[in-house]
N, C-alpha and C positions, 0 to 999 in steps of 0.2 A: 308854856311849861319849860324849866330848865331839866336839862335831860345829866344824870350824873354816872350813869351806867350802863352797862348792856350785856348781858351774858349771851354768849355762843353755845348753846347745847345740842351734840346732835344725839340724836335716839335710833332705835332699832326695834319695830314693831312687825313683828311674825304675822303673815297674813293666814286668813284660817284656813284659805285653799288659793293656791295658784292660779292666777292673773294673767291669761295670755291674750297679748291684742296683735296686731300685724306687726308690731314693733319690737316684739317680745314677751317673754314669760319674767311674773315677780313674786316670787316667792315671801318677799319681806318689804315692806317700807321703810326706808330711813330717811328721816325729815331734821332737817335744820330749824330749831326753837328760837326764838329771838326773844330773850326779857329785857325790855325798859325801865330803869329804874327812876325816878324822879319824886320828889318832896311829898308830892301829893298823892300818889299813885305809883303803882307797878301796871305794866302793859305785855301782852303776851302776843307774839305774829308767829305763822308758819311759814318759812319757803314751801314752796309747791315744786322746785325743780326735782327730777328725778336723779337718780347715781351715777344715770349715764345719759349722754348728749343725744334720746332717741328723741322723744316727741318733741322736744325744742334743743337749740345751741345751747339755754345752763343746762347746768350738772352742779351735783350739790356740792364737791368739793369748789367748783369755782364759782360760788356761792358764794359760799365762806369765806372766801379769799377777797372777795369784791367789796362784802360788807365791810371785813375788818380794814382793808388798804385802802378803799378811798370812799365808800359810801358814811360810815360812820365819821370821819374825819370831817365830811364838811358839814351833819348834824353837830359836830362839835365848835364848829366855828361861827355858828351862828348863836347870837346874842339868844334865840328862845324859838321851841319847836313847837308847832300845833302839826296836827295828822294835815290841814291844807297847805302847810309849807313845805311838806316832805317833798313831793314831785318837784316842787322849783329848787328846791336847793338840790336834789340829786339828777337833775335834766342837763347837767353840764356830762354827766358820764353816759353814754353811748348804752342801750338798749340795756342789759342785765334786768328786764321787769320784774322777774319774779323775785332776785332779791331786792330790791325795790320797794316791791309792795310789800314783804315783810318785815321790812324797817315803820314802813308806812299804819303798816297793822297794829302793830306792838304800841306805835305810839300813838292812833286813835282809840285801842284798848285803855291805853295808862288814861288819856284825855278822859273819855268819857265816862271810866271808871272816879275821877273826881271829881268831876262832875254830877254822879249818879244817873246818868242817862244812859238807857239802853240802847244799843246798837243798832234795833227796829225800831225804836222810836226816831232818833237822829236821821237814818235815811229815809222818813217818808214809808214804812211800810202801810200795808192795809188790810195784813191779816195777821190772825192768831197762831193759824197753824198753816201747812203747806202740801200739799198733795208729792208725795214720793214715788221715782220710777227708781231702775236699777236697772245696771249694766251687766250685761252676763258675754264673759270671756269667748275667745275659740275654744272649742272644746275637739276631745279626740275622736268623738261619734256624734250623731244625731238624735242617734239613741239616749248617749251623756245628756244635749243640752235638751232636749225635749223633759228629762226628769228636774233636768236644773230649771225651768222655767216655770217646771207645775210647782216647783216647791217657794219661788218667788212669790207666783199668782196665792197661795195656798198663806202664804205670811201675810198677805193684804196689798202687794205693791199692784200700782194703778198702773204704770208706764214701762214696759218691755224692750232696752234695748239691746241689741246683736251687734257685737263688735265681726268683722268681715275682713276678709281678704280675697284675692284671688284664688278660687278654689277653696274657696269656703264662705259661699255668700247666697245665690237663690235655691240651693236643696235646702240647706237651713233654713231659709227665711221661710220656702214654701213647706217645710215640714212645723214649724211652728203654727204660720196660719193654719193650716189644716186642721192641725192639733187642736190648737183654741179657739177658732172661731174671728171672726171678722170682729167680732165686738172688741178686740185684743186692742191698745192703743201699742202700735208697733211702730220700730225705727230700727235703722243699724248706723252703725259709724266703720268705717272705712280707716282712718288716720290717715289720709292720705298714701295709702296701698293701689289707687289706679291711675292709668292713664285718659286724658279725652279721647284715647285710640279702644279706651274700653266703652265707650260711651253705647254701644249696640249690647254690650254683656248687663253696664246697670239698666237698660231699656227694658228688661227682664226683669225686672222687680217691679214694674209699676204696675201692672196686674193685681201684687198682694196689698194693695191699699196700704202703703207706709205713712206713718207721719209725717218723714223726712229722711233723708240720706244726709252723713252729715261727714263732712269734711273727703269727699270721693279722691279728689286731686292734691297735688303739692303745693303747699301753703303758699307760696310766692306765684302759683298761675291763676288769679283771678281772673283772668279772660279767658282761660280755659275753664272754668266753672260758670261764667257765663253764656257760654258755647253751650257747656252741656244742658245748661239748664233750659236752652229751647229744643234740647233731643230726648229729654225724658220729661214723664207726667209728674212722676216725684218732687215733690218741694225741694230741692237744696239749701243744706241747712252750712252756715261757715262755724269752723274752732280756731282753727290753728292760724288761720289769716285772718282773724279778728283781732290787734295788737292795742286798739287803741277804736274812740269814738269817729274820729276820721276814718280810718282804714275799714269801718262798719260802716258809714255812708258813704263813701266808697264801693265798696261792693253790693250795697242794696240800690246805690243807683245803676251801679254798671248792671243789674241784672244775675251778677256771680250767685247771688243767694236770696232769699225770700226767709230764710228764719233765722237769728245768729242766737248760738250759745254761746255765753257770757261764763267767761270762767275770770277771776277777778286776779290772780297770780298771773296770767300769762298777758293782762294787760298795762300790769304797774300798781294796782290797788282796790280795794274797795270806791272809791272815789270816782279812779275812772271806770269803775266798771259801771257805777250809778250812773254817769254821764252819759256811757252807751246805752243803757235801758232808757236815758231821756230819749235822745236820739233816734231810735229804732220804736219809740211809741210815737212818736210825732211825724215819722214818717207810716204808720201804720205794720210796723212787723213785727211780731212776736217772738219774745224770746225766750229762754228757760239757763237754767244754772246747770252749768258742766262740774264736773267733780274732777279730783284728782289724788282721791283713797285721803283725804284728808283725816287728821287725829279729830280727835271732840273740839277744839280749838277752830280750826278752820269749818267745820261741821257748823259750827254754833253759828259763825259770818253768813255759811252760804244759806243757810235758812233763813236768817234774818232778810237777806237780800231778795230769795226767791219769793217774800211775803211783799215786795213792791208789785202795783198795779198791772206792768209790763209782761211780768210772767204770767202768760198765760199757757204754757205749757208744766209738765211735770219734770220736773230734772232731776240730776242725776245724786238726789239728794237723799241718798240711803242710810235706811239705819244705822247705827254702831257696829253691829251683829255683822253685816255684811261681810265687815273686811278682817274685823278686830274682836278677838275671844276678849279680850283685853284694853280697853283705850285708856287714855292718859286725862279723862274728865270723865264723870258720869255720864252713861250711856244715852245715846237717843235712839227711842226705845217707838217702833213704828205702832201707829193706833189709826185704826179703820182706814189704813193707807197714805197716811197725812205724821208729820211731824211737827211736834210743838215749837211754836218759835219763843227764843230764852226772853226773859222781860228783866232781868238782871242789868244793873251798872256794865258798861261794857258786854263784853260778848255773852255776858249774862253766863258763863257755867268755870266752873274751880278745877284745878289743877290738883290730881291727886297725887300727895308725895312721895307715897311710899312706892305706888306704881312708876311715876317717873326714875325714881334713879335706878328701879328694877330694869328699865331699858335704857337706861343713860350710856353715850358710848362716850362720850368726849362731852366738856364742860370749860368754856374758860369767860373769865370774866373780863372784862375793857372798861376799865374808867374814862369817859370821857375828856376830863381834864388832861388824861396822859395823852393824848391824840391833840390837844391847840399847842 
């Protein structure tokens, strides 16, 4: 494809309630849009960075900054762009993945959109629809998350995750199982909030039969998540030290972890995130799709993805409704706990306009030509 364009849009989408993990409270999403323009097609990617440098080094202002001074420049120097050239020709700039991968997105959206090929067809999927969990915030009681859970289970979600910190981690957990029953498929995520000095504190969770502990330690101590993982019963599950296919056979041979969630922003793309589900099936480990309050855009990818073989967990692949009174595509809309995977050209769902510029904060457009 000869690539002619590329708009920077960023947006500002109100969350319907407060988002707090060990890392912080979010009241709002703003995400960085990326449009591909090209002869054949238009292509649409999300950054997934967040506003501030907590869960990874980007930040969506220096995002923005990456894309337009030196990511887009060398998609313009090259004679023609397919979605498998993006990684090589942007592997010369030093980590930035998640603006990366939404370079990356946009132009396997425009690709396959002229192509007419669906975005689960093209990766190998194997299913139609996809069984959905949801993530449920720290909250300021027990009381709070005990109602916030009955009203998840009560929508139809199948998978129950607890986000955790220190001092707010087994009265919760143990106040939920009580609550609902063993039958619950439960997990918490941590964000890297402990120490292996906490390792005798998460030993106290492996009682309530969790599905996994996911991400306990700081993303760069894989040997300390291997350590733990022969002091507690709990599966260890990796996020944030999952950066790429290596760095996941990496830590599923060191032992670090037994289950990896595949978030496809925080490794460089849909492409390589497909790599790491080859990988982690052929070594026997199971994996599931991480979220990151994604619009209907990123929403429509992660579904398609979580519909390959590998997944055999529920991820974090929540309805619309969760995050967003409001999104920026038709809603996906949860049914007997499962979400429809899109069978459209491309990510398979449309961009609605009057809603986008209703949260439009900033727009600018980059001719490619102006950049050789």
């Amino acid at each position: 494809m000869k690539i002619t364009g590329c708009e920077l849009r960023r947006i500002r989408l109100p969350l319907v309630e407060p988002f707090r993990t060990s890392f912080g409270t979010q009241h709002a999403r703003e995400v960085l849009l990326l449009r591909i323009a090209t002869p054949e097609a238009e292509g649409w990617g999300e950054c997934v960075a967040m506003s501030d440098p907590l869960y990874s080094a980007e930040y969506l202002d220096g995002a923005e900054h990456v894309v337009r001074r030196f990511l887009l420049p060398r998609l313009a120097a090259a004679p023609e762009v397919t979605a498998a050239h993006v990684a090589p020709l942007l592997a010369p700039v030093k980590e930035h993945r998640m603006a990366k991968a939404a370079l990356e997105m946009a132009v396997l959206d425009a690709e396959l959109r002229a192509a007419r090929v669906p975005f689960a067809r093209y990766l190998g999927a194997v299913h139609d629809r996809v069984p959905a969990g949801v993530s449920v915030g720290i909250m300021d009681s027990v009381d709070r998350l005990l109602d916030a859970v009955a009203g998840y289970l009560h929508e139809g979600y199948l998978r129950i995750k607890l986000k955790i910190q220190p001092g707010w981690d087994v009265e919760p957990v143990r106040a939920v199982r009580e609550r609902f029953g063993d039958e619950l498929l439960l997990q918490v995520d941590a964000n890297t909030a402990y120490t292996l000095a906490d390792a005798p504190l998460l030993a106290r969770l492996d009682p309530f039969g969790l599905l996994l502990v996911e991400q306990p330690l700081a993303e760069d101590d894989v040997r300390g998540h291997a350590e733990l993982a022969k002091r507690i019963r709990t599966p260890v599950c990796l996020d944030e030290s999952i950066t790429s296919a290596r760095a996941a056979a990496d830590a599923l041979t060191s032992g670090a972890c037994s289950i990896v969630n595949i978030k496809p922003g925080r490794v460089g793309g849909y492409l390589e995130a497909r790599r790491i589900h080859d990988v982690c099936a052929a070594m026997g480990a199971p994996v599931w799709c991480g979220g990151m309050l994604e619009t209907g855009i990123g929403r429509a990818a992660n579904v398609a993805l979580a519909a390959l073989p590998g997944f055999v967990l529920p991820g974090d692949t929540s309805a619309s409704a969760r995050f967003y009174a409001q999104d920026i595509t038709a809603p996906f809309v949860l049914s007997a706990g499962h979400l429809e995977v899109p069978d459209a050209p491309g990510f398979g769902v449309e961009i609605l306009p009057d809603v986008l510029e209703e949260v439009t904060v900033s727009s600018h457009w980059v001719t490619l030509d102006s950049l050789r």
